[in-house]
FIKEMI-671604 format. One record per residue: residue in three letters; x negated, y, z of N, C-alpha, C in turn. Coordinates in steps of 0.001 Angstrom, whole numbers, plus 500000, padded with zeros to 6 digits. Layout:
BEGIN
ALAXYZXYZXYZ;...
***
This chain:
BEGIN
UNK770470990704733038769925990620731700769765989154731270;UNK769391988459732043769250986769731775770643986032731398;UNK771530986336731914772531986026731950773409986282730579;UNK773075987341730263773339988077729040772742987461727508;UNK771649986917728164770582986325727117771325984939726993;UNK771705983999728299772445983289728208773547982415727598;UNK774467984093727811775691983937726943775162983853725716;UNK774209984694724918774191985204723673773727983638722831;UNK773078983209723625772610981770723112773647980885722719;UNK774572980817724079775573979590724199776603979876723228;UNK777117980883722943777889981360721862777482981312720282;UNK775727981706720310775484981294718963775542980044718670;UNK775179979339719569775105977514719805776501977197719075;UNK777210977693720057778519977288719777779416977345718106;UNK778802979080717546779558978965716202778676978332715608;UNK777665977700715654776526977213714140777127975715714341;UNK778014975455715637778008973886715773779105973684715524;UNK780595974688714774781764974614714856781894974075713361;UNK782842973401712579783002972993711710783537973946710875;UNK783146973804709540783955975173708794785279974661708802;UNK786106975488708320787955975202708059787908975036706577;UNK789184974003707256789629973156705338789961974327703969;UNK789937974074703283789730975054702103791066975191701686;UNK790879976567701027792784977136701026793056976539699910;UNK794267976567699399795036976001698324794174976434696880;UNK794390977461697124793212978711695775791921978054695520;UNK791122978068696970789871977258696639789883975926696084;UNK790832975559696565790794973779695922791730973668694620;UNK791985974526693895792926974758692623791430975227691773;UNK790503976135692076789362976664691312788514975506691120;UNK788440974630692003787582973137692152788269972763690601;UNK789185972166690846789588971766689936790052972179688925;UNK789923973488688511789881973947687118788440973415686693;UNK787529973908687260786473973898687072786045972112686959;UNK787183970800687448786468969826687405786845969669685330;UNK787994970152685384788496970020683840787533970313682997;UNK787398971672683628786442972141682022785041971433681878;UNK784267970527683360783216970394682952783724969038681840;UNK785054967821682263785672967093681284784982967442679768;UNK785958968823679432785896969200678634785010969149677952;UNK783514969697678575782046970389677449781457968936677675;UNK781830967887678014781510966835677812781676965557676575;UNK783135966259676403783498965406675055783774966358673460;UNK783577965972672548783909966631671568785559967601671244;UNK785610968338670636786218969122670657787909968646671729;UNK787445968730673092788935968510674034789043969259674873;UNK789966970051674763790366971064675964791506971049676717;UNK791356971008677898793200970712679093793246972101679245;UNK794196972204679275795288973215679106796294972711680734;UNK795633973246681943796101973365683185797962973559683480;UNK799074973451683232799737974158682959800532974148684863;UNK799871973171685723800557973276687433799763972568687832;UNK798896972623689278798417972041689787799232972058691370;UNK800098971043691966800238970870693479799321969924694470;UNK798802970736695258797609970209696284798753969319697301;UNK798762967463697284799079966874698275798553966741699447;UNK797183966968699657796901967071701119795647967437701169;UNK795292967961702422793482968324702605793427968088703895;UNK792643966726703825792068966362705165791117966413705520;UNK790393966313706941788734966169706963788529964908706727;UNK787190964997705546786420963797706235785896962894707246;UNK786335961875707590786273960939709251785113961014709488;UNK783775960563707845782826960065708441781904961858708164;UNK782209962613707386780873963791707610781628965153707810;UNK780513965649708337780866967430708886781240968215707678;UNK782176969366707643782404969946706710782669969749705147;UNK782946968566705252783432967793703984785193967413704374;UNK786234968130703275787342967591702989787703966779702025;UNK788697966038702624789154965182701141790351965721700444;UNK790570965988699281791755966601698866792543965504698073;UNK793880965675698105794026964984696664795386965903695902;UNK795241965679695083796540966951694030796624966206692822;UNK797725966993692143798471966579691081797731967649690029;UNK797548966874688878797380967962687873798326967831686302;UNK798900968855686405799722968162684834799432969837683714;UNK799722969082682739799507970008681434799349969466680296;UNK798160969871679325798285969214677903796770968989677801;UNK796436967928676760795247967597676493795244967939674745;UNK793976968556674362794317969257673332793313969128672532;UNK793443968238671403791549967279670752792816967403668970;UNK791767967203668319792018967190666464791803965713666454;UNK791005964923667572790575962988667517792029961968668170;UNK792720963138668489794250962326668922794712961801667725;UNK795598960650668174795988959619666822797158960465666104;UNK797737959867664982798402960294664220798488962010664209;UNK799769962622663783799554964299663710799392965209664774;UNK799907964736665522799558965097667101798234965859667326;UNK798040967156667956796673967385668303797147967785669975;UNK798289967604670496798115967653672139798717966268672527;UNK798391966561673626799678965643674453799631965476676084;UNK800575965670676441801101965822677952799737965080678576;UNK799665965814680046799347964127681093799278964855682307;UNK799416963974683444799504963846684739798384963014685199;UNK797679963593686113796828963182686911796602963188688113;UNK796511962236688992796743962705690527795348962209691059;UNK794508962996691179793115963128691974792645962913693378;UNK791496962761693459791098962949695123789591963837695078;UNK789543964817695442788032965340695243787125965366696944;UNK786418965391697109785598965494697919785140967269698434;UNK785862968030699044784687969365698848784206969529699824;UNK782467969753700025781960970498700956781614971975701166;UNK781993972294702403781163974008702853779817973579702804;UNK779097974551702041777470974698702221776878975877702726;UNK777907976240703346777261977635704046777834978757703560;UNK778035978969702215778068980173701370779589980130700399;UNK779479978428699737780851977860698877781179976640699156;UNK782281976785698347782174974986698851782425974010697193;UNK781669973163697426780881971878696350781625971255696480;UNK781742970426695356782647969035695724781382967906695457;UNK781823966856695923780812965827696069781298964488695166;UNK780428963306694998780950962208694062781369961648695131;UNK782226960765694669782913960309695611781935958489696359;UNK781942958059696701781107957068697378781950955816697542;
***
């Protein structure tokens, strides 16, 4: 029975101390919809219009636990009535780096430092 109690410890030990896994393509594509739109409700009437996002890499963070670094491409249209001349879109490309952490439940992205 001790022994048993043992294991049960060393194993819980073990998963609470394991690092979560890097975040799938999906999760880190929702990050960044979601970094757009907060863009968005920030400035007067501008909305991106997502039209491809490719994830270049997801690494761990060197210096903290459960924090990745991502970085991806984002291209599509930017879409404001305050753009110059008749124009109300226009293209753009952006190539990012976000920060996301597991918090247990989701994962956050962080400012960058």
């Amino acid at each position: 029975m001790h022994t048993i109690k043992c294991c049960f410890i060393l194993v819980a030990f073990l998963v609470a101390s394991c690092s979560a896994q890097a975040p799938g393509e999906d999760e880190v594509k929702v990050k960044v919809y979601e970094y757009y739109n907060q863009l968005a409700s920030g400035a007067d009437h501008i909305q991106f219009q997502i039209g491809k996002i490719s994830i270049q890499s997801i690494e761990p963070d060197t210096e903290r636990k459960n924090v990745y670094r991502t970085t991806f491409v984002a291209n599509g249209w930017v879409v404001s009535d305050a753009l110059p001349g008749d124009q109300n879109k226009a293209a753009f490309t952006d190539t990012l780096t976000m920060l996301l952490q597991w918090n247990g439940s989701k994962w956050i992205s962080l400012p960058k430092n």
